[in-house]
N, C-alpha and C positions, 0 to 999 in steps of 0.2 A: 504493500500500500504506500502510496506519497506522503510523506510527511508534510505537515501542517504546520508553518511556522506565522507565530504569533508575534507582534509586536505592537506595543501601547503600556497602559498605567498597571502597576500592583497598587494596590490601595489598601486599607485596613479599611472595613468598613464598621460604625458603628448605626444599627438600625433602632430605634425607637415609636416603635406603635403607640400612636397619642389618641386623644379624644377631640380634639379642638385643633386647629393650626397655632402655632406660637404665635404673639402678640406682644410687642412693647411691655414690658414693666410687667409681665404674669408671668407665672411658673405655671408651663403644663406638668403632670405627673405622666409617663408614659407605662403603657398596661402591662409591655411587653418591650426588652431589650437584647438585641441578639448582637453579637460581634463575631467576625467574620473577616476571613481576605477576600477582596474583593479587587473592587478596580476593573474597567471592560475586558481588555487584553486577556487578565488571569483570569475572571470567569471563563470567558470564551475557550482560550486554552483548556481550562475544566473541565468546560461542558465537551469538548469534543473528544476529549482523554476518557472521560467516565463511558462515551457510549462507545470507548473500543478504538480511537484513534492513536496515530504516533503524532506524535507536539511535540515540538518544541517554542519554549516561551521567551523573548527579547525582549528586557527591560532591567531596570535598576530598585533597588529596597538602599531605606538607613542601615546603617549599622548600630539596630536596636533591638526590641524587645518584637516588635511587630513585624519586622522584617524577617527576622529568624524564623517568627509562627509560621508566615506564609510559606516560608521556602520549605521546613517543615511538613507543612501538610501538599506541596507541591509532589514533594517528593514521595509522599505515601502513596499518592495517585498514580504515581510514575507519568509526569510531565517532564522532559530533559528539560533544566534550569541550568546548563551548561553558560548561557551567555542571559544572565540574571545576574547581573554586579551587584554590589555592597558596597556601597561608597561611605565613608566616614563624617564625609563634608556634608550630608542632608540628611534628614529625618525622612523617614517611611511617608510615603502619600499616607493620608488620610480622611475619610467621609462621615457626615452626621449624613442620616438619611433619614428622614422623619415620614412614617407613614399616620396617612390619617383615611380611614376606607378605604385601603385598599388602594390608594392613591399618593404615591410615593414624592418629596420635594428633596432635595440636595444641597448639600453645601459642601464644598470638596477645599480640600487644605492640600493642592501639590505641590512637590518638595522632589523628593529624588528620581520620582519616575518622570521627570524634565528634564533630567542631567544625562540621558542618553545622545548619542552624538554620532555623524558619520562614521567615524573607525569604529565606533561600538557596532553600529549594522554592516561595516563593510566586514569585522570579522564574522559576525554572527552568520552572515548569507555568502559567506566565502564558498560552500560548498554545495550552497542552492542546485537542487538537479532538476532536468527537465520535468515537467509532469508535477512536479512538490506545490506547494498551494502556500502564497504568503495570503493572511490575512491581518488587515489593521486597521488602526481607529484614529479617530480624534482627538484621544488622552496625550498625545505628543505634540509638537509643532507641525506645521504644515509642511516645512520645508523637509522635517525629516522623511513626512509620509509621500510626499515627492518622489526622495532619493529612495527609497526604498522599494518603489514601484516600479522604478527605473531597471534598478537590478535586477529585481524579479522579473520582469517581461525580457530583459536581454539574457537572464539565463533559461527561457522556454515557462517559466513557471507560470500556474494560474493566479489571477488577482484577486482579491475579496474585498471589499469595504464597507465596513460599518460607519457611516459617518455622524458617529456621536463621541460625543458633545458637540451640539452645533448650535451656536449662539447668535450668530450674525452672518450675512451675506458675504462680506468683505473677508470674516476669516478663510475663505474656498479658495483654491487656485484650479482655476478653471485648465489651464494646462496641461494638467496632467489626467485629466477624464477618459483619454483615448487608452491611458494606461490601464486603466479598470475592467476585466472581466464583470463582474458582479458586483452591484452594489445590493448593499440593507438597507434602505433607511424607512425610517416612519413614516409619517404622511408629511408631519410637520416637517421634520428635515429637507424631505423631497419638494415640500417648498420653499426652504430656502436657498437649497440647490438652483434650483427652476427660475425663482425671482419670479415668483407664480403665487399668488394667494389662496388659487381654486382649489377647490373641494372634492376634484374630482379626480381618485387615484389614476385614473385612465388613460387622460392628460397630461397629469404630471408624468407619468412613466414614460409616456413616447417623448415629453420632451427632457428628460437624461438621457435616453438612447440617443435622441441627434446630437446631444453631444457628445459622443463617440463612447461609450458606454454600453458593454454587448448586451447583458442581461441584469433588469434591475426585477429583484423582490424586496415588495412593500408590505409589512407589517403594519396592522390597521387594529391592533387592540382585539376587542370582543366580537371586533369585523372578521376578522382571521388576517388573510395576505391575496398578495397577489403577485404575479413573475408575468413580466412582461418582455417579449425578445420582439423584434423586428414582425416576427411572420407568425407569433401564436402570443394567447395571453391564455393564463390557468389561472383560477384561482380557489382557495382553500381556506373552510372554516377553519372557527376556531375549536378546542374540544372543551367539551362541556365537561366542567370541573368546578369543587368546591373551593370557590379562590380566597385565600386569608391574606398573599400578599405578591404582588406584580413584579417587584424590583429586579427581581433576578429572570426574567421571563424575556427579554428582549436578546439576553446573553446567551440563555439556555438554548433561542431558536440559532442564532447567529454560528455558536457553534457545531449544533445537530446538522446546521443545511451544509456547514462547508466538511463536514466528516463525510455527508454525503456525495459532494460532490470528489472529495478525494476519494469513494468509493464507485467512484461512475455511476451513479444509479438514472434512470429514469428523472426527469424534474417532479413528476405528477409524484413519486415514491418519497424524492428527498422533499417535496414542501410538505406531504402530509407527517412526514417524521419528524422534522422540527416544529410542527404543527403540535406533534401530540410532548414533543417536549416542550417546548415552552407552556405548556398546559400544567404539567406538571410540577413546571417551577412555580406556578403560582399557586399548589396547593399546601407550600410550605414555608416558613420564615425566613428570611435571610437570604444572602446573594451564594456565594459558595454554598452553602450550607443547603440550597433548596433544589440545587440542579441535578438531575434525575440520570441513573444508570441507566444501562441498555435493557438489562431486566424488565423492568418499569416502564420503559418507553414500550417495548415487545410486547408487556401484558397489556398495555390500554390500546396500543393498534388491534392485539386480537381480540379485546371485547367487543370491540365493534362503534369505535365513536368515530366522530365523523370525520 
């Protein structure tokens, strides 16, 4: 199988289920607190390790308390953290993530998973082979995720992007689109890709394909997704699941479809697979902590949801 190399943010995550959104000058009490490593990159990595891929993860941790945990439980999972630096000079990313309904807000503290840098990817992808799958995100600079796209398309490899965090128009470099196999993004995202407001997935997807962009799948929440190429559009509910918390659920699809696609499957097979995981991660707390084995993903394809 191709290996799947990851690069973007570790993060610690702290999660807090509250009752109220915070406010000025009050203390909410939260019901429920889960800590966890996190960060897009390492979920993503997880999610696609757990259901049977080979990963490899490109990034940086403190040389602290929280960086040791992560690489710790990377390593249980058997994720290679071969090109996962320790830097002395930053503290570990870090996130409060406050859910209220089922409906997650962020506030991120990054720190070392910023200090990665050209020769950190140029060793990392030194050995990049034809067919291998880089995927990445928007937890780094733009410029890195550039150079790193660069690479991979000059040594045959497939592209993936997730592009989150996406805050503004202006952070995009439209440049580099034609390097993208596949993109993820949400709807929101895919309009500020677009510089499109509308509402209509359909739209938005044909126009990231004219900008040179082979295949985009759009994540649409409790709508399910949809995969748009040139000459065909599919699309896929969501599965019906008792949901307690969403946060890890964008990660969980992200890394199910590109395991898929590093296993060749059919599109119709890989979006109902990462369909039924990312269903999964919302029936449990926490980012790492909620994203689903292959077992688990197996038994809810064969009960029969949709």
């Amino acid at each position: 199988m191709p290996r799947i190399h990851v690069i973007g943010a570790l993060v610690y995550d702290l999660v807090f289920n509250v009752p109220d959104w915070i406010e000025p000058n009050r203390a909410v009490h939260a019901s429920r607190v889960t800590l966890s490593p996190g960060g897009k990159a390492l979920n993503q990595a997880a999610a696609a390790r757990l259901l049977g891929a080979d990963v490899a993860l490109i990034g940086a941790v403190g040389d602290d308390l929280f960086g040791a945990q992560m690489l710790h439980e990377l390593r249980n999972i058997g994720v290679n953290i071969d090109h996962v630096i320790t830097l002395d000079s930053a503290r570990t990313s870090l996130a409060s993530i406050v859910v209220k309904d089922n409906v997650p807000g962020f506030i991120g503290a990054p720190d070392a998973s910023r200090k990665i840098d050209e020769k950190h990817i140029d060793k990392a992808l030194r050995n990049l082979q034809e067919n291998d799958l880089l995927l990445i995100d928007f937890e780094i600079p733009q410029g890195l995720v550039h150079y790193a796209l660069t690479m991979a398309k000059n040594a045959g490899a497939l592209t993936v992007v997730n592009p989150a965090p996406f805050f503004t128009r202006d952070a995009f470099v439209f440049e580099y689109l034609h390097l993208v196999d596949v993109i993820i993004p949400n709807k929101f995202e895919a309009q500020l890709i677009a510089e499109d407001d509308s509402e209509n997935p359909d739209l938005l997807a044909r126009q990231l394909l004219n900008m040179g962009i082979k295949q985009v799948v759009m994540t649409l929440g409790e709508d399910g997704c949809v995969l748009h190429e040139k000459e065909r559009k599919l699309e896929q509910s969501a599965f019906a699941v008792a949901v307690v918390d969403t946060t890890g659920a964008s990660d969980a699809f992200v890394g199910a479809y590109t395991l898929a696609m590093a296993n060749g499957w059919p599109a119709e097979r890989a979006l109902k697979f990462a369909a039924a995981a990312a269903g999964l991660a919302c029936s449990k707390h926490g980012t790492m902590s909620s994203l689903p084995r292959l077992s688990a993903v197996d038994a809810l394809l064969r009960a029969g949801g949709k």
